[in-house]
Every structure is written in C-alpha cells, then in structure tokens.
MILOGU-781313 format. One record per residue (C-alpha): residue in one letter; y, x, z. Coordinates in steps of 0.25 Angstrom, whole numbers, padded with zeros to 4 digits, always signed. Example, Ala and Ser with C-alpha at 12.3 -4.5 7.8 and 13.67 -1.06 7.14 Angstrom:
<marses>
A-0018+0049+0031 S-0004+0055+0029 
</marses>
This chain:
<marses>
X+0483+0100+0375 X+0478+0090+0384 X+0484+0076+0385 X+0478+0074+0400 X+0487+0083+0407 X+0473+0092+0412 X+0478+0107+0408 X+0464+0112+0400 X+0463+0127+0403 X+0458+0140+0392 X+0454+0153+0398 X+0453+0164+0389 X+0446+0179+0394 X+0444+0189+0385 X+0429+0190+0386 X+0419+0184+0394 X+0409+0197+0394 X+0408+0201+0409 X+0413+0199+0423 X+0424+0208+0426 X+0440+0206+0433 X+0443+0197+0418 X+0431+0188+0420 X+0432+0190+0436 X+0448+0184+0434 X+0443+0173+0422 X+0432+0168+0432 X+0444+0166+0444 X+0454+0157+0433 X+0439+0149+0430 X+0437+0146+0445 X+0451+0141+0445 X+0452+0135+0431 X+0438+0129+0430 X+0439+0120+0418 X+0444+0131+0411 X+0439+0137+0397 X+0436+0148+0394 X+0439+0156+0380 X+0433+0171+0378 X+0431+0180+0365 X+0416+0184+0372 X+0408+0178+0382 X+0394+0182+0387 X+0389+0173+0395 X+0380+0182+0402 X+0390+0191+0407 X+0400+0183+0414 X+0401+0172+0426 X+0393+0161+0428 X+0407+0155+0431 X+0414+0159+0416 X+0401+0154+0410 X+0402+0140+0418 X+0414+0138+0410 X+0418+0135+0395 X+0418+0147+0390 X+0422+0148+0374 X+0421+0162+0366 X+0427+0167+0353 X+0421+0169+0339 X+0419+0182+0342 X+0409+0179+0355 X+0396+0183+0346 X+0403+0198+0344 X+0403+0200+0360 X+0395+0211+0360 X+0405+0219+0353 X+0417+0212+0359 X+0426+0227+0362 X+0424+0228+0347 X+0430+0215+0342 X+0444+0216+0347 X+0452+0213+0334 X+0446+0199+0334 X+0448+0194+0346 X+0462+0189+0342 X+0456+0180+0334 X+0445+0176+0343 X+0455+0173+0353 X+0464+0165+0346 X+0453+0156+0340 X+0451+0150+0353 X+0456+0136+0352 X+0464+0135+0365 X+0473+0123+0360 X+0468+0113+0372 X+0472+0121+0382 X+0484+0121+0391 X+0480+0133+0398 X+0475+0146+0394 X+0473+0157+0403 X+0469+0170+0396 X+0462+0183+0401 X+0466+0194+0395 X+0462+0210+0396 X+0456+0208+0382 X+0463+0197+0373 X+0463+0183+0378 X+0478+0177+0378 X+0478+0181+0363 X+0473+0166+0363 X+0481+0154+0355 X+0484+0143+0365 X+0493+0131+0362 X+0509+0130+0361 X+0507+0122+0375 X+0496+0129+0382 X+0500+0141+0393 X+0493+0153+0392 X+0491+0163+0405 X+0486+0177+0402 X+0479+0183+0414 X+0481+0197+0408 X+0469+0207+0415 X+0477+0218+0406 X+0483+0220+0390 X+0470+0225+0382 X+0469+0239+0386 X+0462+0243+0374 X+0475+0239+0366 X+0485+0244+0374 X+0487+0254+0383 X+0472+0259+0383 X+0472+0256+0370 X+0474+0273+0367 X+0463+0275+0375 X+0453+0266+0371 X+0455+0271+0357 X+0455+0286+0361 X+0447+0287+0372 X+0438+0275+0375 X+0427+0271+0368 X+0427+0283+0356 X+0419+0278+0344 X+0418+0264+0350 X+0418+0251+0339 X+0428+0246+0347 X+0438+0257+0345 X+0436+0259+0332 X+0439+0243+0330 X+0450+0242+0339 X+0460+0252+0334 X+0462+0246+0320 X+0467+0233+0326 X+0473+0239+0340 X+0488+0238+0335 X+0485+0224+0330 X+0477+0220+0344 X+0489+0224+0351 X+0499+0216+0344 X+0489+0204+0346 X+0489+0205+0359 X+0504+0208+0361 X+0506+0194+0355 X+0496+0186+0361 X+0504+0189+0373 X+0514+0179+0369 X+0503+0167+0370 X+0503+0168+0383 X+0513+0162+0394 X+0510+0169+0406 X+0504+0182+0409 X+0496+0185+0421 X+0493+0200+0425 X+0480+0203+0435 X+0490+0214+0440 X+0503+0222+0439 X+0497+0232+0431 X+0493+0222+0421 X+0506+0215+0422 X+0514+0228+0418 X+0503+0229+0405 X+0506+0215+0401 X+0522+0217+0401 X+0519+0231+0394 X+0510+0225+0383 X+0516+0211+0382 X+0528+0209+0388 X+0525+0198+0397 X+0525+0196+0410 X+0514+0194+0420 X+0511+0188+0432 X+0500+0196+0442 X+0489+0189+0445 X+0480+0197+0451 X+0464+0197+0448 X+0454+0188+0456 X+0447+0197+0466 X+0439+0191+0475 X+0441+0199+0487 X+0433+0190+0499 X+0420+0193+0491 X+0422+0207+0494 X+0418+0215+0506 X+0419+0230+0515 X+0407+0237+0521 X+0407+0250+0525 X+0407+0261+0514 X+0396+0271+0508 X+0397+0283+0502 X+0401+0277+0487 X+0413+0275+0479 X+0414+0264+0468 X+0418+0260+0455 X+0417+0248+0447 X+0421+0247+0435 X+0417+0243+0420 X+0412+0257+0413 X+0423+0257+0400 X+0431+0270+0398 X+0445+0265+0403 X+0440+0262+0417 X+0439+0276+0418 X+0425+0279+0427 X+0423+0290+0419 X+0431+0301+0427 X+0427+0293+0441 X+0412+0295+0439 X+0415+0310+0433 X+0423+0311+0447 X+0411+0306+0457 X+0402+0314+0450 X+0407+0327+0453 X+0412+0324+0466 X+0398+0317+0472 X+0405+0305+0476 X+0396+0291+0475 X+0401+0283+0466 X+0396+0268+0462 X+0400+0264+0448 X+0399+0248+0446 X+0401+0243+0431 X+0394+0247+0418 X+0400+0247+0403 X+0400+0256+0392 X+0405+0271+0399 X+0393+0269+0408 X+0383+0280+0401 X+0397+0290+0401 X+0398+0287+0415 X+0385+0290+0420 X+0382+0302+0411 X+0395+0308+0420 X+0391+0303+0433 X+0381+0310+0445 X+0371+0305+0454 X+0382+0298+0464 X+0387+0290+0456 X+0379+0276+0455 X+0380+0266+0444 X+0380+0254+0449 X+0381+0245+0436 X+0386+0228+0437 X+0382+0225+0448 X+0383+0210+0457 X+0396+0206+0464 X+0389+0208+0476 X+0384+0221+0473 X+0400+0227+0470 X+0403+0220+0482 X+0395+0229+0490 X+0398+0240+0482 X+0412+0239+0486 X+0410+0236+0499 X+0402+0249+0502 X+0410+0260+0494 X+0420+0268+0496 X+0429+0266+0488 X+0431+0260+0473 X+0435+0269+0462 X+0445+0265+0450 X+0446+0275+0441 X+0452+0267+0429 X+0465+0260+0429 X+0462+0246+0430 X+0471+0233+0424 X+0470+0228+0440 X+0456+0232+0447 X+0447+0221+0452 X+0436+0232+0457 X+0448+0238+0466 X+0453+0224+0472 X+0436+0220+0475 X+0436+0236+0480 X+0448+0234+0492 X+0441+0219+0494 X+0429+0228+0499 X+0440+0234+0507 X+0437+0249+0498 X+0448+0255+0493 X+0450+0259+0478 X+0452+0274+0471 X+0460+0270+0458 X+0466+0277+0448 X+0480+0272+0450 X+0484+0264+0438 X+0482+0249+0435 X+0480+0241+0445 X+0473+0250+0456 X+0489+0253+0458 X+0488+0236+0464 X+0475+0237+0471 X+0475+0249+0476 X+0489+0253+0479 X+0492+0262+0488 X+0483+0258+0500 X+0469+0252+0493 X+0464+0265+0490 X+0467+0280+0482 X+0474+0279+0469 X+0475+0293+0459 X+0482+0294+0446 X+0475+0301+0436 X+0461+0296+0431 X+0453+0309+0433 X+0443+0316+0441 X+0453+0323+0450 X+0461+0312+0452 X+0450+0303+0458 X+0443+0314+0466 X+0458+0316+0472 X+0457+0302+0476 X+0445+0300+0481 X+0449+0313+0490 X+0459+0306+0494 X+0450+0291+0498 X+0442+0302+0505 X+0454+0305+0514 X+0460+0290+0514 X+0446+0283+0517 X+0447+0283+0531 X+0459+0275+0532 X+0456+0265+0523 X+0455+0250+0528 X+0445+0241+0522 X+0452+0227+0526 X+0465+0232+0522 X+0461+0234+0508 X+0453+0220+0508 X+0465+0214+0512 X+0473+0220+0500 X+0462+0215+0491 X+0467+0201+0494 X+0478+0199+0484 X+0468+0201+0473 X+0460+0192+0477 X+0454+0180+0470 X+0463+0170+0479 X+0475+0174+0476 X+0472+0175+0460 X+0468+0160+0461 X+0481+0156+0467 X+0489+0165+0459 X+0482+0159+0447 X+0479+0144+0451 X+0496+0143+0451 X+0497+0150+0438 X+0489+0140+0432 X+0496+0127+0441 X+0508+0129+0433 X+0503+0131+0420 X+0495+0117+0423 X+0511+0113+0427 X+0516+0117+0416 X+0506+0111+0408 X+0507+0097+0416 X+0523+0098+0416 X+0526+0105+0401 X+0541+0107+0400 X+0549+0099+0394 X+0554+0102+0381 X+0569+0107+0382 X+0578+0096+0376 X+0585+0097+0362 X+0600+0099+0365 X+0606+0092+0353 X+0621+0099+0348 X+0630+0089+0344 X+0642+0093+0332 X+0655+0091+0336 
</marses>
C-alpha cells in the first residue's frame, strides 16, 4: 500500500481484442479514473481505442497465444492470478470472461462490474457443448476442465467485496451463480450522439455473427418474407449466414460510429433476436428514437418493456414474422421523442454519477480504514 494517502487504482478486463459494450463500459471507468492501470490476459493494440491504448496497459503470460485465446481457457486462472496486484488499493474487475479471479491484497477493495457469469460455463454451458461450435478446438478443450472452471469461478467470487450488475437480468445471474448480491449499474450509452430522421424501407440488426446471438433464424425469416434487412457486425457464423440469406438482405460488415448512426437513424426498426446480458444496440436504437423487435428475455424485458417496441417469446421464424406483423400494425402510433426520452436512464451521465460515488467511498474507506474493534479482556472472579 501506499504510505502517501493517494488510493493507486488496478483495472482488470478480460481481454482487450475489440471494441464492444465491455471495452465501451472499460473506456467510461478510464475517463473517470485516468491514472488507472490496466491488467488484461490479451491485448492487440490495433483493435481497441486510441484511449485504452493511451493508458498503461499490462497483459498476461499468455498474450503471445492471442490468436487462439477461445481455446486457452483452462489457463486463464493462472494467468490471472499472476498479476501482481499488491500496490493497489483498488481493483475494479470487468468481468464476462474471468477477471475478478485476480489475487488483491488483504487491504485492498475489489469492485466487480459483472457484464454476466461466463456463459460458456454455465447456463449456455449445454449449448455450447451441444450445439455450438461442433468439432471446434475449443470445445473439445473445454469440456475436460469445465466442472473444474466452474468451481474456480465459484470461488473467486469470494475475492471480491462488491458486485455490480449492468442490469436486473444480470443481477438475478450473479445471485444464481454466486450467491452475492448486486448493485445495478446500468451500462454507459451515450445517448445525445444519437439522432431520428425519417425512416426508409429497412430493418436492422447489429450484432457479433456467433451462434448464441441467434441471427440464424432472423436472416432465414427476412429471406422468405422479402423484408430489407441491414445486418451490422462480422465473426465466425458469417459464411452460414450468407449461404441462407436472399438478395434483400445487405451485409453491411464494421462499420464507423458515424455510419451506425445513421443507419439507426433511418430504419425502421432494430431487430434483437438473441437474448442479450442487457443490450447496448437497443438502448443507441430508442436514442435514434426507433423502436426495438426482441425476443423477450434478458434485458430487452428492461429496454424495451412494454411500450419501446414488440416483444415475442419464442426464437423462431414464426414467432418474429408474428411480431413484425404486429410493428406493422403498431408503427403508426409510435413516438420517436418518447422513446429518445426513455433512452436517458442509460445513459453515459447517469453511469458516471452512479459510479464516480461508488468509487468516493471506496477512496473513504480507504482514507478512514476502520478501526480495529477493541480486545475485551475477561477477568476471573
């Protein structure tokens, strides 16, 4: 610890590979936290902010094998608990893969902002090893080791003080995985940047092309129905995708902030067909002022609700043509401003109050330790 009284701050993400809603949340706690370090099992330079790569960012022994990172989960225990963490009095973990598996001091506070419990090893765990990704390394690497994974995570539960949840979805999973509470905080979003104009004849998605996010069933739907569909993203289900998709269906690839922007602000609608930890796409979707089809789990149940769109049930074709039958019929009466305005409570303002007091009584705490309690001595009679 530090004898000068200045709290010296540790923040640990999972992996620094892209820019999505983690990296999107880890670069808000940098512009509050500045002097911040950073601890990550992977980092490529080249694929994340100029502002994450301003900072000091410091990666595990396993860094060189990022290339095949899905693959190496078994050793991320180790590389994460041979960060040596012992001069900090805060660490703030990001967690969706491991990250508050970290070993922190007996004096230091350690704040999870838990995006979800790994999916792969719990309750998508049976899918991923039935479903996705047949004849994949990474499945055939995982399953060995999965019972011991989840017993590791469990554990490293207990290293961390406070929990944060980036919604009530997520807080229901922490308490069912780990048995802690959770505060909700939700995710940075922000919401001024974005805009309405009127709309053309196109729905969207946006979305990372891996099986759990379900487009699979979405692009099947569009494609018999004739509907124009924009798909924003790119990953490994890409070639699956576009073998079943038809010509109004447009593949839009990564494209600029700028660019979603627009595409937001011109479509119809966004489509979520995948249940989603909470759902940044459909929060920057109502900022645009355009409503959201979702399947209703997760935390389109948040965003959406019962006014910010058309839920359904069931993740099949019928079930989405139903709803967009139904956003046929409801479009009319939609309001643009109202659903701008109910984008507000995720936005990137109210996170940074929400957390900058998180973080002040840490720093009290840390200033003003408690005291230790006093030895009450027993006298014999």
């Amino acid at each position: 610890m530090q004898s000068d009284n200045v709290m010296r701050i540790a923040l640990v993400h999972y992996w620094l590979l892209g820019s999505r809603g983690g990296e999107k949340v880890l670069e808000a706690i940098c512009r509050i936290l500045p002097d911040a370090d950073i601890f990550t099992l992977f980092y490529d330079p080249e694929r994340v902010s100029p502002l994450i790569r301003s900072r000091n960012v410091q990666a595990s022994f396993l860094n060189p094998l990022k290339r095949i990172h899905s693959s190496l989960l078994p050793l991320m225990p180790l590389a994460l608990e041979a960060f040596d963490l012992r001069s900090y009095d805060l660490v703030i973990s990001s967690e969706s893969g491991p990250a508050k598996g970290v070993l922190t001091s007996a004096d230091s506070r350690h704040i999870c902002y838990c995006h979800t419990p790994m999916r792969y090893l719990w309750e998508l765990y049976p899918a991923y090893r039935n479903d996705f990704g047949k004849g994949r390394l990474a499945r055939s690497l995982m399953a060995p080791f999965a019972n011991y994974l989840r017993t590791w995570d469990f554990s490293t539960a207990a290293r961390v003080d406070t929990f944060l949840a980036n919604s009530w979805n997520v807080r229901r999973r922490i308490w069912k995985t780990y048995r802690r509470k959770a505060r909700v905080v939700y995710p940075p979003v922000p919401v001024s940047t974005f805009y309405h104009k009127a709309s053309e004849d196109y729905f969207l998605m946006v979305s990372e092309m891996v099986a759990y996010k379900r487009l699979d069933y979405a692009v099947r739907t569009f494609a018999r129905t004739g509907r124009r569909l924009k798909i924003v993203g790119d990953g490994p289900e890409f070639s699956a995708l576009r073998k079943s998709s038809a010509p109004n269906i447009e593949f839009c690839g990564r494209v600029t902030d700028d660019e979603l922007r627009g595409l937001y602000a011109r479509s119809l609608a966004l489509v979520v067909p995948g249940e989603e930890d909470f759902g940044i796409t459909m929060v920057e979707s109502l900022a645009s002022g355009k409503p959201v089809i979702a399947l209703g789990r997760g935390g389109a149940v948040e965003i959406v609700g019962d006014d910010g769109g058309i839920l359904f049930t069931d993740p099949s074709e019928d079930a989405l043509g139903e709803a967009l039958l139904r956003f046929d019929h409801a479009a009319p009466s939609i309001s643009p401003l109202y659903l701008s305005i109910r984008a507000i409570k995720f936005s990137d303002l109210v996170f940074e109050t929400d957390f900058r007091a998180i973080v002040s009584r840490a720093s009290r705490a840390f200033a003003a330790p408690e005291s230790a309690p006093r030895m009450q001595l027993i006298r014999g009679s």
